[in-house]
C-alpha positions in Angstrom: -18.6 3.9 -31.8 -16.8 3.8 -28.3 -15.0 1.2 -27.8 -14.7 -0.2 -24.4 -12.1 -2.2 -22.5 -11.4 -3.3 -19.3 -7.9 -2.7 -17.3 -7.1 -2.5 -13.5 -6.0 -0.2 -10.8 -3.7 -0.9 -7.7 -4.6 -0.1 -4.6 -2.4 -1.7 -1.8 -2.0 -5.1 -3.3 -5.5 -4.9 -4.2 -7.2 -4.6 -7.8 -10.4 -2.8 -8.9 -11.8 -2.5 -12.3 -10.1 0.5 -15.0 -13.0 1.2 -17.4 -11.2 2.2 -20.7 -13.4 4.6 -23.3 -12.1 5.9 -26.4 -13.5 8.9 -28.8 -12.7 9.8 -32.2 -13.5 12.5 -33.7 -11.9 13.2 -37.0 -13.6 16.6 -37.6 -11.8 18.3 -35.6 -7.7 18.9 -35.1 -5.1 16.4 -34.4 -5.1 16.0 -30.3 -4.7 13.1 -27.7 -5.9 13.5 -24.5 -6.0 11.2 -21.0 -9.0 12.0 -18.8 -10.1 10.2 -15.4 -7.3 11.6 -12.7 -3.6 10.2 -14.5 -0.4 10.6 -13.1 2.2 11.6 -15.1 3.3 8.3 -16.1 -0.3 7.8 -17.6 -0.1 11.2 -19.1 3.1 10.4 -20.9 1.5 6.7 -22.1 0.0 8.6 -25.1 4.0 9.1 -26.8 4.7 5.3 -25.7 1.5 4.7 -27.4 1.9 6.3 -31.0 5.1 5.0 -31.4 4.5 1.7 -30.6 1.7 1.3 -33.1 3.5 3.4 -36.3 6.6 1.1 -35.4 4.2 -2.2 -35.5 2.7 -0.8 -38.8 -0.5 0.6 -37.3 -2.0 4.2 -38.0 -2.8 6.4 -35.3 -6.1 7.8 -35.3 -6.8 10.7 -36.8 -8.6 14.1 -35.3 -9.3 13.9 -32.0 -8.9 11.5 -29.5 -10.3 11.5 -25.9 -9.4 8.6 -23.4 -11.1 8.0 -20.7 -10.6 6.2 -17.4 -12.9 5.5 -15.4 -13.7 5.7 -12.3 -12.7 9.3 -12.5 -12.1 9.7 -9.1 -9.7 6.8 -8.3 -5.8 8.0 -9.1 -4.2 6.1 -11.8 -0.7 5.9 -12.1 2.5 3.5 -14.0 2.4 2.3 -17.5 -0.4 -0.4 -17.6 -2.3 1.6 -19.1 -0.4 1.2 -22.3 -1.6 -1.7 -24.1 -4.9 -1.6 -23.4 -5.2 2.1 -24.6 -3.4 1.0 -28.4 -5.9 -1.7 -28.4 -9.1 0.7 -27.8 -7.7 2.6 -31.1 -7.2 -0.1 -33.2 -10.8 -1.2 -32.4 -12.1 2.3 -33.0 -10.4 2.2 -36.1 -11.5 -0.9 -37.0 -8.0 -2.4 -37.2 -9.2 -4.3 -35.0 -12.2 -6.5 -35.9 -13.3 -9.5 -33.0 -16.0 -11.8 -34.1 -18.1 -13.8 -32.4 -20.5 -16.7 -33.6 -23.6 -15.8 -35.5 -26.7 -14.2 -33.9 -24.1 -13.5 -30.6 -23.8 -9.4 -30.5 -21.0 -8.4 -28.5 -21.8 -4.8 -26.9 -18.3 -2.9 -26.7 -20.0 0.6 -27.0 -22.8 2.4 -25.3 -25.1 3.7 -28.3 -26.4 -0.6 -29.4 -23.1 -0.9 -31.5 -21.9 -4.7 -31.7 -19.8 -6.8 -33.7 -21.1 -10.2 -35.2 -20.3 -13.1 -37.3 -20.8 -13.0 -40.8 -22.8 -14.6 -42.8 -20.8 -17.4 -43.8 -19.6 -18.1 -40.6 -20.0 -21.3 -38.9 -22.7 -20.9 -35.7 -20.2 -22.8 -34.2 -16.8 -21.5 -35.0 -15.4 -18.3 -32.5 -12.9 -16.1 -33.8 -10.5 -14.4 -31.5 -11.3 -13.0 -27.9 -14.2 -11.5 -26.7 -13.0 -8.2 -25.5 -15.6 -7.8 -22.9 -14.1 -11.1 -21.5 -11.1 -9.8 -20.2 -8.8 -8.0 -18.6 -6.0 -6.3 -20.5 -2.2 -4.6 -19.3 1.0 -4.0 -19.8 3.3 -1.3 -20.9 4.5 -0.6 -24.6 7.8 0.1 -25.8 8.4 2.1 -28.5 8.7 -0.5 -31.3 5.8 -2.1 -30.2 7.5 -4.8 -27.5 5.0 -5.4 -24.1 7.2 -4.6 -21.1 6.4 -6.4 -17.4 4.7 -4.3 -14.9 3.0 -4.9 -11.0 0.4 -6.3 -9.5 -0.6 -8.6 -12.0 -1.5 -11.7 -9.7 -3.9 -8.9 -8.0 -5.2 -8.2 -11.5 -6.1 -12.1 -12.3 -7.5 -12.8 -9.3 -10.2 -9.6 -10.0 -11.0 -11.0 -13.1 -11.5 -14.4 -11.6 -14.0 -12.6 -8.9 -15.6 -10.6 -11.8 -16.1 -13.7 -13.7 -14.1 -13.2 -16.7 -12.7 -16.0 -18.8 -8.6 -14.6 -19.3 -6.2 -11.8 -18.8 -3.8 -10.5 -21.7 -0.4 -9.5 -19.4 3.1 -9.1 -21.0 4.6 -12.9 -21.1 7.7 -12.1 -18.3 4.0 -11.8 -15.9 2.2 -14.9 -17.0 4.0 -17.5 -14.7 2.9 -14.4 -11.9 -0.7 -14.5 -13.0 -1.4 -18.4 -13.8 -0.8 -18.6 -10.1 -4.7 -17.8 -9.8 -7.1 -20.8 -10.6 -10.0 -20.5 -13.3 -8.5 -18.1 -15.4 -7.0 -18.2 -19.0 -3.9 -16.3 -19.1 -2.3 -15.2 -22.2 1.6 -13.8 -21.7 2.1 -11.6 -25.1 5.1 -9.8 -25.8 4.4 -7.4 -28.6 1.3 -5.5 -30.0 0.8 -7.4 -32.6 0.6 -10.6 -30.9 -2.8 -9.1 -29.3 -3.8 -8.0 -32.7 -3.9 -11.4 -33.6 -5.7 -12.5 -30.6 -8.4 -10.6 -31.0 -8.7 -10.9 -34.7 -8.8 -14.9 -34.6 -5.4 -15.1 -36.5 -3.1 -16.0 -33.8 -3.3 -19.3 -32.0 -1.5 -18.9 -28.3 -1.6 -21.4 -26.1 -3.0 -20.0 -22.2 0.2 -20.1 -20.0 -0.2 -23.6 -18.0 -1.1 -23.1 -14.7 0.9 -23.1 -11.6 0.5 -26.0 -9.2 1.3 -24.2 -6.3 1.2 -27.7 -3.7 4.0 -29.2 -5.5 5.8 -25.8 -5.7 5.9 -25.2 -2.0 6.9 -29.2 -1.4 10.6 -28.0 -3.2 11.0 -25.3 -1.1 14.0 -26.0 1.5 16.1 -23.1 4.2 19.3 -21.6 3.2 21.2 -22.1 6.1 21.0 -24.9 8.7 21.1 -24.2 12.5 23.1 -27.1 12.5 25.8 -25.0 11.0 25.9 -22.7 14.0 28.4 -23.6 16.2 27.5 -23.1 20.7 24.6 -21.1 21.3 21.9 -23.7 22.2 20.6 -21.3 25.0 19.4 -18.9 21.7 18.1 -22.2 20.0 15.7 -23.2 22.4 14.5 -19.5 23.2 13.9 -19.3 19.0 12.2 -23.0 19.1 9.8 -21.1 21.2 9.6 -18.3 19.4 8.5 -20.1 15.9 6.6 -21.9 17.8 4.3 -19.4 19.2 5.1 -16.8 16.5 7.0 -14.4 19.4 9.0 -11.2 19.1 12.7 -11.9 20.1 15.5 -9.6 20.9 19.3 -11.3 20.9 21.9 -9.4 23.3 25.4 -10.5 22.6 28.6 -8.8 21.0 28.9 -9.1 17.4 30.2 -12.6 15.7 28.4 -14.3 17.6 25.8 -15.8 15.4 22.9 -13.3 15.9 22.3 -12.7 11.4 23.0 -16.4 10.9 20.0 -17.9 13.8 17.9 -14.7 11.7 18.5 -16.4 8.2 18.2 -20.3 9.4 15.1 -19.5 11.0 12.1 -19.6 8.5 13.7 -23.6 7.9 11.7 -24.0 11.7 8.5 -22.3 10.9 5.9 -24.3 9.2 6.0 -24.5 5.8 3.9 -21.5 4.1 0.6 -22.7 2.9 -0.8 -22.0 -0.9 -3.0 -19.3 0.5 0.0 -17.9 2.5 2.3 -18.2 -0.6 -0.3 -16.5 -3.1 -0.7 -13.6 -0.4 3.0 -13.0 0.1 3.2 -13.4 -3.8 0.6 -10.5 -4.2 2.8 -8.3 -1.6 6.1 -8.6 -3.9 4.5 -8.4 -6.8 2.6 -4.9 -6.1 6.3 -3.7 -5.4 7.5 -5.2 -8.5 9.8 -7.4 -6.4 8.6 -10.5 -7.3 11.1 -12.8 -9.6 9.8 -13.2 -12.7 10.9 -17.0 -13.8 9.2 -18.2 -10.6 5.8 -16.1 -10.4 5.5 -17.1 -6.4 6.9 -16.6 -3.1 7.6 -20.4 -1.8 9.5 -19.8 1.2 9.1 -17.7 3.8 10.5 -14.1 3.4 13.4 -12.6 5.7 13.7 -9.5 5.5 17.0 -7.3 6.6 16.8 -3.2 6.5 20.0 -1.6 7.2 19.4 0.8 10.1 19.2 4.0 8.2 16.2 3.3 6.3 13.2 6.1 6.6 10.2 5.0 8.2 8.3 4.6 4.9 10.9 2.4 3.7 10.4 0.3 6.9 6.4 0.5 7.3 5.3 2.1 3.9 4.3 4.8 2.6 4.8 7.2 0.0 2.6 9.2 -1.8 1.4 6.5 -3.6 1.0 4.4 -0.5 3.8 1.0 -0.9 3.9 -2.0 0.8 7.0 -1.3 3.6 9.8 -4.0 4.8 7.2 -4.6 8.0 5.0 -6.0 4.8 7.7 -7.5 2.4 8.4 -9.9 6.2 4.2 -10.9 5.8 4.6 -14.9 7.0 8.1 -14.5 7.4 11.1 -12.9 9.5 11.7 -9.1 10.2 15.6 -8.8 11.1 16.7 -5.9 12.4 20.4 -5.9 13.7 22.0 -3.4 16.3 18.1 -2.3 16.9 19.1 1.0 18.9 20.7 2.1 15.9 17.2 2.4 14.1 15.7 6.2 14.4 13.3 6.2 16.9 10.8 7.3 14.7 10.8 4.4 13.2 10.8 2.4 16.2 7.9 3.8 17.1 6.0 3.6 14.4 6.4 -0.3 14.2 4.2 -0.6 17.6 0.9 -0.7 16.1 1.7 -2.9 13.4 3.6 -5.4 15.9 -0.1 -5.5 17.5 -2.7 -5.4 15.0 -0.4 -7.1 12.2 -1.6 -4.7 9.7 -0.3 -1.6 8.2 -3.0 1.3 7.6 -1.6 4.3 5.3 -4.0 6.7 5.0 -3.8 9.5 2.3 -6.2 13.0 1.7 -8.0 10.3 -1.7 -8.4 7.8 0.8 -6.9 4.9 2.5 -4.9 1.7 2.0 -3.8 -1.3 4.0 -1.4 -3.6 3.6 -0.5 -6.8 6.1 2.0 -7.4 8.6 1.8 -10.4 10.2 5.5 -11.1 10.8 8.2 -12.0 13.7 10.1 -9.3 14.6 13.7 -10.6 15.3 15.9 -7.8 16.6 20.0 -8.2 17.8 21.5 -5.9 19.9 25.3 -5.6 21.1 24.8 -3.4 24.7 29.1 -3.6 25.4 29.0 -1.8 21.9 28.5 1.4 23.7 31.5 1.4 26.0 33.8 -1.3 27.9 31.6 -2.8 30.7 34.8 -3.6 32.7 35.5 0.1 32.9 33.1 0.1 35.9 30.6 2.9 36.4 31.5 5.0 33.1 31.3 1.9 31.1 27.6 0.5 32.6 26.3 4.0 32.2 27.6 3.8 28.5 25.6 0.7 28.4 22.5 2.3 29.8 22.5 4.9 27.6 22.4 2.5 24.6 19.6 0.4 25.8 17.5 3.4 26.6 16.9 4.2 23.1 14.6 1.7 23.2 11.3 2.4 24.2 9.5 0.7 27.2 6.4 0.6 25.0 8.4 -1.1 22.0 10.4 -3.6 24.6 7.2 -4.3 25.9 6.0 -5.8 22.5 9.0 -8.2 22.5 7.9 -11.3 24.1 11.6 -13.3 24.4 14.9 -11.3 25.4 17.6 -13.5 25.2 21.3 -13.5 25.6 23.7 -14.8 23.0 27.2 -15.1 24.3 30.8 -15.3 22.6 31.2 -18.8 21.8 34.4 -20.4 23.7 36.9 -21.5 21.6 36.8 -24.7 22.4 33.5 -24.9 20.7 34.4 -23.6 17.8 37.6 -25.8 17.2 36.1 -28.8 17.5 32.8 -30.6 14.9 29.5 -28.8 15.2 27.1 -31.6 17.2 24.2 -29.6 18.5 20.7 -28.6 17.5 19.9 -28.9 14.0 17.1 -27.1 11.8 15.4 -30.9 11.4 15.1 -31.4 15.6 14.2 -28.0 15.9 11.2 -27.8 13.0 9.9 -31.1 15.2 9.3 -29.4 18.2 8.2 -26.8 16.2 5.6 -28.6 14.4 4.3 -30.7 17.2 3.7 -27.5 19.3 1.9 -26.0 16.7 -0.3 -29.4 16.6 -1.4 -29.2 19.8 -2.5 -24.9 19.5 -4.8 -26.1 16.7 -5.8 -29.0 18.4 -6.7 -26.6 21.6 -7.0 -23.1 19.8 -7.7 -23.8 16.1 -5.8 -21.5 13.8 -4.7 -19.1 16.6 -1.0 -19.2 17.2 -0.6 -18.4 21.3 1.0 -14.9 20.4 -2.4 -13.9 19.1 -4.3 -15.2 22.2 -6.1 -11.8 23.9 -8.4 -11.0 26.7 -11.1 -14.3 27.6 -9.3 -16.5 25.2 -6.0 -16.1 27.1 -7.6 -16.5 30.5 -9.3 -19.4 28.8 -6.3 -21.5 27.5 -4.1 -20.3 30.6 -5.1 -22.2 33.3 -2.9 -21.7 36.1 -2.1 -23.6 39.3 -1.7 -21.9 42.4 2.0 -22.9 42.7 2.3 -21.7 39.2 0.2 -18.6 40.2 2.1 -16.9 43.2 5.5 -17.6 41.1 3.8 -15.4 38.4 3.1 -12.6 41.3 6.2 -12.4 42.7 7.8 -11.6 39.4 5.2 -9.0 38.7 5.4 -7.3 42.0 9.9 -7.7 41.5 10.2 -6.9 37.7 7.7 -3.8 37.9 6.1 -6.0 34.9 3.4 -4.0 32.7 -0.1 -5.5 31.4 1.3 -6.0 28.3 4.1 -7.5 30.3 2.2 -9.6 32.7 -0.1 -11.0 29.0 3.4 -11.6 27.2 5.0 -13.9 30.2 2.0 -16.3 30.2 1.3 -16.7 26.7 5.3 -17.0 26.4 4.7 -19.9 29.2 1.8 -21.9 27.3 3.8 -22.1 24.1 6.9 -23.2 26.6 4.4 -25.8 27.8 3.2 -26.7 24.3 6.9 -27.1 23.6 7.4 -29.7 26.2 4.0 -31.4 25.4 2.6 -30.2 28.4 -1.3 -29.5 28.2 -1.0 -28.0 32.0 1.7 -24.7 32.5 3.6 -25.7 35.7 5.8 -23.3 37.8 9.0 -24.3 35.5 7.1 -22.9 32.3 6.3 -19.8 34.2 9.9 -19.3 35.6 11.4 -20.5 32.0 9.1 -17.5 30.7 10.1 -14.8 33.4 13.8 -15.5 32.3 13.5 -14.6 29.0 11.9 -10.9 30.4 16.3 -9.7 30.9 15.4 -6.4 29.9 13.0 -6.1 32.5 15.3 -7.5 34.8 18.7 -5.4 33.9 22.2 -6.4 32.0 
């Protein structure tokens, strides 16, 4: 008999079905082998494997043993294999024994084996799991204890798709994996907890599910813009930044509140919805970031590299492609502070992503992609490079620092704004301006009017007719948006950024027309283009 059992493999944050076959063959010598394209970490489950079942009181097989995973052309690699390869044995060996009502043959192997009922069994009356009903993983310690691994909302939502009635998982996953509707999910956290699931003697209880609505209703910012003392200039310019979804760049020196205005604002973005939530989930989870008393993402994600990090570690890669920081930020913030300082390298490979809001890694066995769909916040300090009131030395000093940003890159920033050193008499005195509750308003009723006019297109996403479409100028409005093409030397992607910058400045304001004072509100906030 060959048993067969059903796993998963990862692929992005993706799942696809891990066939599992297991052959004994006790005529010939003692042998283990792992066939179907393993990594070493697959390779080296066999050791995990044996010691995990002698120390849990079951025999290894004996002879030869030949494990299969299929498809054989698909890489696997990680420990998830584990468990479901120590349960293929113990069914081969018939330590393992599901049964199923009577006259209801279960086919696990290819040659018409089954198991069934016996004959004093109840037609009613189900014993154990069905092991062609689910999906199985985790990884096994030594003494037999199921250890956490990734991807597992990925692997519950394929066995929904497939149809399947549960997943076994290790328990620290099932909160992850009860996330998905429709499917059983069983958290075990030793191999004999599955032997008793499949053999009917062990009644576990399916982990409840998640009600993801009233999770999301908890969810609340860390920091408060009302906290932030001056700076209402950078407020309004990131009102209409979350409000269109916008690129912004913050020029000021440092202390002035640049990392604080990063944190506070996902609190003005809309709340994440439960698709939203699950999809960011499944990003953190495939990394194995994903905190395992909470098994969802309920807040939007901001995300902070520290400017030496590689440009895998910022857009993915690897060579088991991994979901990047531009990925980890999916529905949420990308803060990068003192942006120059970044490689350009990795500057540059962020410009296709800031466009198409996904992340392609392609590798010689094929392809993965993972999404982006984030606001990029960056801060710069330009008097960081020399004293500007050291005249000519001191502005070239600046120069030099802005130019290691590219034109290309600065072109995909729709908002440059300045963020000054707050006066002292601001900071001595009681905090009175814009708080995170005004600010989400305007947020919320901007974004109210875009789905009114647009549907589920935020104005940052607006290309080609449907910009021309929703951008109807008027000839006042018009010939100020000429003169500052023809003055700022503005590119295409320029020109495109300015007016969909001035139709969420118009949404802002409740304005279903843009008037000249949208356009020249939008033009302002090009002070790259226009020189520090």
């Amino acid at each position: 008999m060959v048993p067969k059992l059903r796993s998963f493999i990862l692929s992005g944050i993706d799942a696809q079905v891990c066939e599992i076959e297991i052959d004994l063959d006790d005529t010939q010598l003692q042998k283990e082998t792992v066939v179907g394209l393993p990594d070493a970490a697959v390779r080296e489950s066999i050791e995990r494997v044996r010691s995990a079942m002698g120390n849990s009181g079951y025999p290894m097989p004996r002879g030869r043993t030949l494990i299969n995973l299929a498809p054989a052309h698909v890489r696997k690699e990680g420990p998830a294999y584990d468990l479901p390869m120590a349960v293929g044995m113990l069914i081969a060996q018939g330590v393992i024994q599901p049964r199923m009502p009577v006259g209801m043959a279960v086919g696990i192997g290819g040659g018409g084996e089954c198991w069934k009922g016996g004959a004093g069994e109840s037609s009613e009356e189900l014993f154990g799991l069905d092991p062609r009903s689910v999906l199985i993983a985790g990884e096994l310690a030594l003494d037999g204890r199921v250890r956490p691994i990734r991807g597992v909302i990925a692997m519950a939502a394929l066995a929904r798709s497939l149809g399947l009635d549960a997943v076994i998982v290790p328990d620290v996953n099932a909160p992850e994996a009860a996330v998905v509707d429709g499917v059983r999910v069983f958290g075990v956290s030793s191999l004999a907890q599955v032997v008793g699931l499949f053999n009917g003697g062990l009644e576990l209880e399916p982990t409840a599910p998640v009600d993801v609505a009233s999770m999301l209703e908890g969810s609340t910012a860390s920091v408060d813009f009302g906290e932030i003392k001056g700076q209402e200039s950078v407020k309004r310019a990131l009102v209409i930044a979350a409000a269109g979804q916008h690129n912004i760049v913050m020029l000021g020196p440092a202390g002035t509140g640049k990392t604080m205005m990063a944190k506070a604002l996902p609190g003005i973005l809309p709340p994440l919805s439960a698709e939203e939530a699950v999809e960011v989930t499944r990003i953190y989870s495939s990394s194995g970031l994903l905190d395992s008393e909470t098994g969802l993402i309920t807040s939007r994600p901001v995300r902070m590299p520290h400017h030496t990090a590689s440009s895998p570690a910022i857009v993915g890669g690897g060579i088991v492609p991994r979901a990047g920081e531009i990925s980890l930020a999916h529905h949420g913030v990308l803060f990068l502070d003192e942006l120059p300082e970044f490689s350009k390298r990795v500057l540059e490979t962020m410009r296709q992503p800031l466009e198409d809001r996904v992340v392609t890694i392609a590798r010689a066995h094929g392809s993965v992609q993972f999404p982006a769909s984030f606001m990029l916040v960056a801060a710069m300090n330009p008097t960081s490079g020399g004293d500007v009131s050291a005249g000519e030395a001191g502005q070239r000093e600046m120069s030099r620092y802005l130019s290691r940003i590219s034109g290309p890159l600065m072109d995909r920033i729709d908002l440059h704004v300045e963020a000054p050193a707050v006066a002292w008499s601001e900071l001595s005195k009681k905090a009175t301006g814009s708080t995170t509750g005004m600010m989400r308003k305007q947020v919320l009723d901007a974004r109210s009017l875009m789905h009114d006019r647009q549907g589920t297109l935020v104005n940052s996403q607006l290309r080609g007719v449907q910009l021309d479409e929703m951008l109807q100028l008027s000839e006042p409005a018009r010939i100020l948006l000429e003169q500052a093409m023809t003055q700022l030397g503005l590119s295409a992607r320029g020109y495109d950024k300015v007016r969909r910058v001035a139709r969420t400045i118009a949404d802002v304001s409740g304005s279903l027309e843009v008037m000249p004072e949208h356009i020249g509100e939008a033009v302002q906030y090009r002070l790259l283009d226009r020189g520090v």
